[in-house]
C-alpha positions in Angstrom: 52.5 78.1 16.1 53.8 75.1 17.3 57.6 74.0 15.3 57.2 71.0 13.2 59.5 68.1 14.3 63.0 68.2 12.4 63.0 65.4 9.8 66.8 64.7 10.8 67.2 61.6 12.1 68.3 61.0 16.0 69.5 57.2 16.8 68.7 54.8 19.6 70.4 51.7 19.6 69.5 49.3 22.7 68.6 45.6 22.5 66.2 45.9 25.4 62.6 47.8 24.3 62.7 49.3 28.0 66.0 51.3 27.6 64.9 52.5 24.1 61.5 53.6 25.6 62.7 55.3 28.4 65.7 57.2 25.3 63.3 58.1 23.0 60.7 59.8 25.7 63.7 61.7 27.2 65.0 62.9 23.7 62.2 63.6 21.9 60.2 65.8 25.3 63.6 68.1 25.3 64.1 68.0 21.5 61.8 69.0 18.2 63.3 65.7 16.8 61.9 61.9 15.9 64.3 59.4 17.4 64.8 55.9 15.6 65.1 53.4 17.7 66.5 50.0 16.6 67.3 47.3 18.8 71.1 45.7 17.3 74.4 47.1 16.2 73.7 45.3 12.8 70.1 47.1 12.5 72.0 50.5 12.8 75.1 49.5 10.2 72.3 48.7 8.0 70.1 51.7 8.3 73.5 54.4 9.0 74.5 53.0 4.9 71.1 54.3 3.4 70.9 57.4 5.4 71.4 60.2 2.9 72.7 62.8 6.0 74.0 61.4 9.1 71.8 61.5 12.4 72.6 64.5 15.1 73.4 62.1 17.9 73.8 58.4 18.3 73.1 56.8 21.7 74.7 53.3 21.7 73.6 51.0 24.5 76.9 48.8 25.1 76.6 45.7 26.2 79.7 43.3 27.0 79.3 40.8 24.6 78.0 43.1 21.3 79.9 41.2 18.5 79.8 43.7 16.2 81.1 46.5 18.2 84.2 47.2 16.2 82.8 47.2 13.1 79.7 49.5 14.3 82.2 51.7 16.0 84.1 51.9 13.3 82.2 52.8 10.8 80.9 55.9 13.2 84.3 56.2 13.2 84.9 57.0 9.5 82.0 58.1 8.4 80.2 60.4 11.3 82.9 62.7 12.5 80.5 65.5 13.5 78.1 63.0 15.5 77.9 63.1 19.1 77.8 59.4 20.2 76.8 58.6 23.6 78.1 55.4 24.4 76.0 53.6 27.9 78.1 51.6 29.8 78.0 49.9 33.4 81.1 47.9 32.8 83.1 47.9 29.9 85.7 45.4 28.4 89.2 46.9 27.8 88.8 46.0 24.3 86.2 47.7 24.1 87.6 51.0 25.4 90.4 50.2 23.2 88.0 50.8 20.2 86.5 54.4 21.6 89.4 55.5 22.6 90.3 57.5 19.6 86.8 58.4 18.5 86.7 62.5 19.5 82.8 62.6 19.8 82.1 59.5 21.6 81.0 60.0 25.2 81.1 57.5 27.9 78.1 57.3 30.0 76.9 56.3 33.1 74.1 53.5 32.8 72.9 54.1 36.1 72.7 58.1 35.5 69.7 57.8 32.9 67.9 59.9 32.5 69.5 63.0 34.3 73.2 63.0 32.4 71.4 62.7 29.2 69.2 65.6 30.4 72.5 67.5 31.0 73.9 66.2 27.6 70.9 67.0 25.2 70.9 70.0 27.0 74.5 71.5 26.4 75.0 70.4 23.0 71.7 71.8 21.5 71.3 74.7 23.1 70.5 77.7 21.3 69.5 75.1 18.4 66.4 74.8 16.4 66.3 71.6 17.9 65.6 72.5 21.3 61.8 71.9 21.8 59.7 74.6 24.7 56.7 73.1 23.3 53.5 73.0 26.2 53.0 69.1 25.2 55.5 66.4 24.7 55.0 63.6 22.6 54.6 60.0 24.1 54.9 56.8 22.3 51.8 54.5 23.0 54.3 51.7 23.6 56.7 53.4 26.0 53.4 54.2 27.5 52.0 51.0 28.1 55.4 50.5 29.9 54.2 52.9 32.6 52.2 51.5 35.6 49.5 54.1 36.2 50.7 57.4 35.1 47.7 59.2 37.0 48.2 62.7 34.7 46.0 64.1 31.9 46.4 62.7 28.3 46.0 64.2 25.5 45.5 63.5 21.4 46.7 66.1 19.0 44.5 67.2 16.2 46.4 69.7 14.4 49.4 72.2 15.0 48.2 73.6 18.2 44.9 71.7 19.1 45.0 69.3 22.1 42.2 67.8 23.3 42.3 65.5 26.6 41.2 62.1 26.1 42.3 61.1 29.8 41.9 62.6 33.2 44.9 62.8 35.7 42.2 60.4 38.0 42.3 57.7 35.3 45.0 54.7 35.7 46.8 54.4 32.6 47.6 50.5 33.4 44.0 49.6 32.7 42.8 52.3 30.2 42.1 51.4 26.5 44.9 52.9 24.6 45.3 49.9 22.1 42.0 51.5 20.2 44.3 54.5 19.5 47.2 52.3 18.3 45.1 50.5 16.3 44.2 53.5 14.4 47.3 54.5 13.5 47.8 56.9 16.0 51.6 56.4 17.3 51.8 59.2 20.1 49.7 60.4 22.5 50.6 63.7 24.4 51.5 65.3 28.1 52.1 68.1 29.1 55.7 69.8 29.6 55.4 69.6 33.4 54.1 65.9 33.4 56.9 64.7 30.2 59.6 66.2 33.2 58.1 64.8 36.2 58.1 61.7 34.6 61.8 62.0 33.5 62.4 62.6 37.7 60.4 59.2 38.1 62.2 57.1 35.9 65.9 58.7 37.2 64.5 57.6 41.3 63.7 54.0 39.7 66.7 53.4 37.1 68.6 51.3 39.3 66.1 48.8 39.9 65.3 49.0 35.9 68.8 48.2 35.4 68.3 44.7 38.4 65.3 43.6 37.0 63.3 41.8 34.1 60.1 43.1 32.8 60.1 46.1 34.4 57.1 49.0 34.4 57.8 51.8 36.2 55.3 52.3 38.8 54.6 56.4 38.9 53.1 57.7 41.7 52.3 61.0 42.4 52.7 63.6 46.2 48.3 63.5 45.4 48.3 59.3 45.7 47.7 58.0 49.0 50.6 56.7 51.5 50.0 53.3 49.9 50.5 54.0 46.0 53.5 56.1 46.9 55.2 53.4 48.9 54.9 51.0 45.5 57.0 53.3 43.9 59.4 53.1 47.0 59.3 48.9 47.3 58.7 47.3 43.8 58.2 44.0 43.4 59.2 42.6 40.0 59.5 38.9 39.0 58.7 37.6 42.6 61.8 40.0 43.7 61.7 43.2 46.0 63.7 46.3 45.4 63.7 49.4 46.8 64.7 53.4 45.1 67.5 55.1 46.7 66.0 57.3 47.7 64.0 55.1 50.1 67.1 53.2 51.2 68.5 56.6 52.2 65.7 56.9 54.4 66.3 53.9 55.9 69.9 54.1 56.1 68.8 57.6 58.2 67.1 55.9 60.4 69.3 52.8 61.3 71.7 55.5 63.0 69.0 57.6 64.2 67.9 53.7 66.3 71.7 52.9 66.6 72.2 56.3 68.7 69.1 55.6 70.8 70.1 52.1 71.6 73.7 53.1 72.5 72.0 55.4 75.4 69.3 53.4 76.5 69.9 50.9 79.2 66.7 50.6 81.5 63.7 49.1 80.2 61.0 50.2 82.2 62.9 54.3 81.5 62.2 53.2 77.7 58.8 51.8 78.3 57.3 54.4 80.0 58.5 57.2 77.5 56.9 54.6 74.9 53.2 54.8 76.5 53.6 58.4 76.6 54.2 58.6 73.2 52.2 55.5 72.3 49.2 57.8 69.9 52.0 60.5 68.5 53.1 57.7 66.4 52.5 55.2 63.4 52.1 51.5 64.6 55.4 50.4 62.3 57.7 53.0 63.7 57.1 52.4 67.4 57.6 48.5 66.5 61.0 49.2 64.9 62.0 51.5 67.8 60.7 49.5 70.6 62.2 45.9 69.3 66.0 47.8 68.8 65.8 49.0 72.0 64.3 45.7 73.5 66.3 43.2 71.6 70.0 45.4 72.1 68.9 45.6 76.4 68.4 41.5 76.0 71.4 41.3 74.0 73.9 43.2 76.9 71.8 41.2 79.8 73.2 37.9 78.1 76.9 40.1 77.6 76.7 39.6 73.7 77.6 43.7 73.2 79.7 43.4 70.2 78.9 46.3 67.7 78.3 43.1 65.2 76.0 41.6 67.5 74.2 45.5 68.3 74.1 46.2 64.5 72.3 43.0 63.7 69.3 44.0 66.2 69.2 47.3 64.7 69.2 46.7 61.2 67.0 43.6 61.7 64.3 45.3 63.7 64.0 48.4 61.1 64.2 46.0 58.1 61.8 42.7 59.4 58.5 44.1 58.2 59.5 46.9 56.0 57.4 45.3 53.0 54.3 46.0 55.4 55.1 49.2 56.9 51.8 50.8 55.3 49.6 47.8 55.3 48.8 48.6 59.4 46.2 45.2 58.9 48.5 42.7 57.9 51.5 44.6 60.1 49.4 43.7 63.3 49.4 39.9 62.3 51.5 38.8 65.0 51.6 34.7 64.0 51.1 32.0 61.2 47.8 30.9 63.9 46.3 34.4 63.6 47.2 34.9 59.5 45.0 31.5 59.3 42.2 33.1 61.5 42.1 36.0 59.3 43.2 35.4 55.9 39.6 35.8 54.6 39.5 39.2 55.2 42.7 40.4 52.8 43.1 39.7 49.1 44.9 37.0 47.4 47.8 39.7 47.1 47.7 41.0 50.2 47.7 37.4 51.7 50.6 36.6 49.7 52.4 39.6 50.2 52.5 39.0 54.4 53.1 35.5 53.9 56.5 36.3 51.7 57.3 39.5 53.9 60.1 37.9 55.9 61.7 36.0 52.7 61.4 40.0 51.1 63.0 41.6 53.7 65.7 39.0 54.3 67.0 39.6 50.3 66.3 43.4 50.3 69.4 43.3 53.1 71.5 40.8 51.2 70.9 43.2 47.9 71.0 46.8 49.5 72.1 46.7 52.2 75.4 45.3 52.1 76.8 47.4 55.1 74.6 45.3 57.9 77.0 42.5 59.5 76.6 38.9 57.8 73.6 36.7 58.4 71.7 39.6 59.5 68.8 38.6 56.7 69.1 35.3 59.1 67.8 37.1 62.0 65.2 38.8 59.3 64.4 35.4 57.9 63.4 33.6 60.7 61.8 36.2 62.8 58.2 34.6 62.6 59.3 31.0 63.7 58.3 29.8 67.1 60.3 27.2 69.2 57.1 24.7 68.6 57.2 24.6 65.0 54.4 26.4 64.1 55.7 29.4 63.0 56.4 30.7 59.6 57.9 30.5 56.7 60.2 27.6 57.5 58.4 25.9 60.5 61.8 25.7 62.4 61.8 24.1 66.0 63.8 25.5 68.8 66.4 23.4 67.9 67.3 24.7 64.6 66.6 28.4 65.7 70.1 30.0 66.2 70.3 32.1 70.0 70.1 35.7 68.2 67.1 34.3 66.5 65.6 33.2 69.5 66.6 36.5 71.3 65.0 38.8 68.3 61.9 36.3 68.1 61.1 37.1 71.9 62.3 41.0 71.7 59.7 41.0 68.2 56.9 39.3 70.4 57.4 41.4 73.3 57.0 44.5 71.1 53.6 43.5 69.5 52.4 42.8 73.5 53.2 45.7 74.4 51.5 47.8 71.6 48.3 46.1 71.2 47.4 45.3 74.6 45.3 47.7 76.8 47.2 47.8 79.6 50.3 46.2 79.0 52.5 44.6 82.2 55.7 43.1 82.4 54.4 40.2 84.8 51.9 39.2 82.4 54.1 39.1 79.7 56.7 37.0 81.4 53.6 34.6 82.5 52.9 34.1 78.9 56.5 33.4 78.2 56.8 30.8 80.8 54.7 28.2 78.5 55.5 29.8 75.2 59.0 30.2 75.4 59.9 26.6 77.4 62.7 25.2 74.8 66.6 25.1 74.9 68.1 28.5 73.6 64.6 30.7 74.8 65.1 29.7 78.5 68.0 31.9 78.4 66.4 34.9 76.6 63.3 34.6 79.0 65.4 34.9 82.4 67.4 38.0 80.6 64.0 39.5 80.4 63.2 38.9 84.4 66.6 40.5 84.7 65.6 43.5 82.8 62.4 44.3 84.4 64.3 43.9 87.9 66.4 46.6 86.9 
């Protein structure tokens, strides 16, 4: 028979409804407890004075300017000795470590380590406790649930001590199902089981650094069943008009930035390159032979014209892998070459999607600035501008030649040579070069264009 939750009292103290969601489903999936969750030091003063017994842990999310800190703190302090009290921090003021300092049970925590260290904790100090729950179904507050864009597992509504019946199919989207007619019943939780509560846990710990960037967050869970496309959301989110991306998916990138850096640093004749490519040209997805091909293009330009600093190498690189990472699986709107062909097109892809290409260079050009802070300065530059064409009809700025830096021009030409090259039938150098001759007639392309003879001379 299933345990009945403990009626003892575990705190959550967070001003934002996010961090108290994401607490409460962590503690009350490992633990046979109900968690209180209240949103202001003065909240838990008040509700800490009526509390006949004193709650089993306190978990305290600090922020920098909580005026009532010392008196919160201190009255733990005095009157909870036998509490643990896990303190979140991302920065702290030295006053404020001044105050824990002398507090035995407080523990300092790791903001950005949700949920895993509080995993770790809950773990350690109830172990071998009644409190430790191995219940098959976890409880899940309606609320936190809502938070959650499109769980894609079963659901469940308890009826009694050990009766479960599923109300939702793993196949459903929880974003868009009708959970408010349970709420409005009365019915606080619905259920998942053990396997999903922990997956779920795994989810949020991939995602909590963007939480911690962004406004208005909903986690965006996706599954190994979803498609290439759902899994990518959860690997790009984009949250109040902003991109981010998980670590783990910057590790992947990061990965393959010195997989393209080695490459490039061997390579040095382009029709050697060229012909491996249209060997190779079905073994692999259109965005990775665009990201290879353009490094290896734009870095051969780049020592034609003697610009071979590693800066100058490492620009290329990481702006070539990075330019359309916000469309690496959307192969449709990737093969858009220009603003003239987007126009031609547009009424085939959705409002979003239209939007989404439209923005892709502005995205990519603030993921570097935000994650990748190791790529030389003005890289997002190169990112930025890597749709504009020398006659001003290029996107998103409309730039002229004029105002289109050298690099720029030489990674505009290196991108345009990369998306001839793939698409066309029978791709030549001659007939690129022709199209060049009128496209590419303007002050600071000249150059780039008679590196490019060079190149094919070689």
């Amino acid at each position: 028979m299933t345990a009945e939750i403990q009626k003892i009292p575990f705190l959550v103290v967070s001003a934002s409804p996010y961090m108290r969601g994401i607490l409460k489903f962590v503690l009350e999936t490992l633990l046979q407890v109900d968690v209180t969750e209240l949103e202001s030091e003065e909240m838990a003063l008040s509700f800490l004075k009526n509390l006949d017994h004193k709650p089993s842990m306190i978990i305290y999310d600090y922020t920098p300017n909580a005026y009532l800190l010392e008196d919160f703190v201190g009255f733990l302090k005095d009157n909870s000795k036998f509490v643990r009290i896990v303190v979140l921090v991302d920065e702290i003021r030295a006053e404020g470590k001044e105050i824990l300092k002398d507090i035995h049970q407080v523990l300092l925590m790791e903001e950005s380590g949700l949920p895993g260290n509080l995993v770790d904790e809950a773990i350690k100090l109830f172990s071998g406790s009644p409190f430790i729950s191995e219940s098959a179904y976890c409880r899940i507050d309606i609320d936190f649930l809502t938070k959650l864009d499109g769980i894609n597992k079963n659901l469940f509504i308890r009826l009694g001590a050990d009766k479960f019946i599923k109300i939702y199919n793993e196949d459903d989207n929880t974003n868009v199902l009708d959970i408010k007619k349970y709420k409005e019943k009365g019915i606080r939780y619905l259920y998942v089981n053990r396997l999903t509560a922990m997956w779920v846990i795994g989810q949020i710990q991939k995602q909590i650094n963007i939480f911690l960037k962004a406004n208005n967050f909903r986690f965006v869970l996706r599954g190994a069943s979803d498609t290439p496309a759902k899994r990518y959301e959860q690997k790009i989110l984009r949250i109040d008009e902003e991109v981010h991306v998980d670590a783990e998916f910057k590790a992947i990138i990061d990965q393959a930035i010195v997989n393209i850096r080695a490459i490039v640093e061997k390579e040095d004749k382009m029709e050697h390159y060229l012909t491996m490519m249209k060997q190779n040209k079905t073994q692999y997805a259109f965005f990775t032979q665009k990201m290879n091909l353009t490094s290896v293009i734009s870095c051969l330009l780049a020592r034609q014209l003697d610009w071979i600093s590693k800066t100058t190498m490492d620009k290329l690189v990481y702006a070539s892998v990075l330019c359309d990472i916000t469309l690496a699986v959307k192969p449709d709107l990737l093969k858009l070459q220009s603003f003239a062909e987007f126009e031609k097109t547009k009424e085939n892809f959705s409002e979003e999607d239209q939007k989404i290409f439209l923005s892709h260079p502005k995205d990519a050009a603030n993921l570097i600035k935000r994650y990748f802070s190791q790529a030389p300065p003005d890289t997002d530059s190169l990112v930025y501008q890597h749709h504009e064409t020398p006659d001003g009809s290029g996107f998103p700025m409309q730039l002229r030649a004029e105002r289109i830096s050298p690099l720029s021009a030489l990674f505009i030409v290196a991108n345009d040579f990369s998306y001839y090259f793939l698409t066309d039938d029978e791709p030549m150098m001659e007939d690129f070069l022709l199209k060049c001759q009128s496209r590419y007639d303007y002050v600071n392309f000249r150059k780039i264009v008679k590196a490019l003879e060079r190149l094919k001379r070689k």
